[in-house]
Structures are given as structure tokens and as C-alpha cells.
C-alpha positions in Angstrom: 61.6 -20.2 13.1 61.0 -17.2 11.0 60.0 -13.5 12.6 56.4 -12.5 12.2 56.1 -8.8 11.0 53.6 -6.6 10.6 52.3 -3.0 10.0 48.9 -2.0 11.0 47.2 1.0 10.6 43.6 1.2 11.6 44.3 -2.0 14.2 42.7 -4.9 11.5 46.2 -6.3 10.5 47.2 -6.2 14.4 43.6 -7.8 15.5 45.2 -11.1 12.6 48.4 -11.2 14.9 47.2 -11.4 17.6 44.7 -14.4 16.2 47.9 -16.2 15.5 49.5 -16.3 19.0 52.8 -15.9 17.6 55.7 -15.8 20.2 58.6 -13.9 17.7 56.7 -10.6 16.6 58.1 -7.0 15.2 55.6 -4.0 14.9 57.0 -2.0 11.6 56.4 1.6 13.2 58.9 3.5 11.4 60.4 1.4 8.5 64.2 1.6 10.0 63.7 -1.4 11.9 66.3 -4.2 11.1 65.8 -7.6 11.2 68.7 -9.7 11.0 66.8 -13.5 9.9 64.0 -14.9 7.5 60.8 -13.0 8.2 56.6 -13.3 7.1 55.4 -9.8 6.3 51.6 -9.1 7.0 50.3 -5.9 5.9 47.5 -3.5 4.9 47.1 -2.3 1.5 47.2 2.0 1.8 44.1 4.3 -0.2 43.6 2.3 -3.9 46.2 -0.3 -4.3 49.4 1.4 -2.3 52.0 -0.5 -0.6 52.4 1.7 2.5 55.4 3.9 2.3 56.6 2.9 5.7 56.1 -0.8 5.0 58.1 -0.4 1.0 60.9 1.2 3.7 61.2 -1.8 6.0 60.9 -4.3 3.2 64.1 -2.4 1.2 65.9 -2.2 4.1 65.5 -5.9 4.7 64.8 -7.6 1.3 66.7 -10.2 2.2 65.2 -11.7 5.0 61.7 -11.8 3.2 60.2 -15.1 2.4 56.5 -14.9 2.6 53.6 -12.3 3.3 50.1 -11.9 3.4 48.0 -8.5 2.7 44.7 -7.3 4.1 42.9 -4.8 2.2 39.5 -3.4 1.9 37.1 -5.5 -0.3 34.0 -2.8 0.0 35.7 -0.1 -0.2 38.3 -1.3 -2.9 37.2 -3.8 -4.5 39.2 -2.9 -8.1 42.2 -2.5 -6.0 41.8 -5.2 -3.6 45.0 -6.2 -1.8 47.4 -4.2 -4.7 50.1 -4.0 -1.7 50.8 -7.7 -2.7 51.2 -7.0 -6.5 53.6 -3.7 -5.3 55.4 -6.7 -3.2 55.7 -8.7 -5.5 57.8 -6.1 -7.9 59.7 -5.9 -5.5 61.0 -9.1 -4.4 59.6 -12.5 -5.7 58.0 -14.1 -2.9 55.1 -16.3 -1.8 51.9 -14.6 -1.4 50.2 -16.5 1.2 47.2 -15.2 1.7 45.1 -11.9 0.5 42.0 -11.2 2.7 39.6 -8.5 3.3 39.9 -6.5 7.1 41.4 -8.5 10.0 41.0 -12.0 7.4 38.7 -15.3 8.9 39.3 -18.4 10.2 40.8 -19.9 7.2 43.2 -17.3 6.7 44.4 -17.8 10.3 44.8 -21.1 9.5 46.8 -20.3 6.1 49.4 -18.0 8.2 49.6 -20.4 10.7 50.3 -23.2 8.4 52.8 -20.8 6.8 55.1 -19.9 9.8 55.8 -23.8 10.8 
């Protein structure tokens, strides 16, 4: 079973995880956290397009274990750099993008993760 990780910032990312009910969860809170097995990254996407600098941290620190990851970002407020963190991820490591959604994501995208992590 892979590790669910996540960063959150203003609590939409952690309002998702919680949604899922998933029993193997790790809060990114200050990118030196180590994770020694496959892991699904769900994060927000900083300002205009950013991958957060605390999330770029974790993930270089455990590229290895990344498989998949799904980004929330801010469709009003962004909309010309919707979800960017995922493009940013992408350059980093080549990886399936499960999901972009706007805020704390719907239904579907529940569904999507959840689908993902079996």
C-alpha cells in the first residue's frame, strides 16, 4: 500500500485527505521528512504557478518513492496558472498526474485519488 502525503497551507488540501479516509498519512511540515516506500503526493499550488518550496524539498529528498500526485490550486484567483505545481512536478520527476482540481477538489476527484491509492 503506498503512503498518502500531503502539504496544506490554507487547510483545502487537508479538508481532500481527510475526504479520503486514508489510514497511512504524512503531513509535509518542514520538507526533511523521510519516507522510506512508494508514496501519492497531494499538494497546493503557491502564488501564480509555484510548487511550494517546502513541498520541491520533501519531493528531492525523496524522489524516489514518488509515484503519483494530485494538485489543488485556485481556479478564480489563477486561472492562467491553474495547478502549475503539477507542471513544476513534472520537471522534476516523470510521474502520473492524477488529478488537478480547484480548492479542496469534488466528489469525483475523491473518487479519482481514491481509485489511485488501491
Amino acid at each position: 500500500m503506498m503512503k498518502l502525503v500531503y502539504a496544506s497551507r490554507k487547510g483545502h488540501v487537508e479538508e481532500l485527505v481527510k475526504k479520503l479516509n486514508y489510514p497511512d498519512v504524512l503531513k509535509i511540515e518542514t520538507g526533511e521528512e523521510v519516507v522510506n516506500e512508494d508514496y501519492f503526493l497531494i499538494t497546493y499550488t503557491d502564488g501564480k504557478g509555484i510548487l511550494p518550496p517546502v513541498v520541491e524539498t520533501f519531493v528531492r529528498n525523496n524522489l524516489e518513492g514518488l509515484k503519483k500526485a494530485a494538485v489543488s490550486g485556485n481556479m478564480e484567483k489563477h486561472a492562467d496558472t491553474f495547478c502549475f505545481a503539477a507542471d513544476r512536478l513534472l520537471e522534476i520527476k516523470n510521474i502520473e498526474i492524477v488529478a488537478r482540481f480547484d480548492s479542496a477538489g469534488d466528489d469525483a476527484t475523491v473518487e479519482l485519488i481514491k481509485n489511485a491509492l488501491r
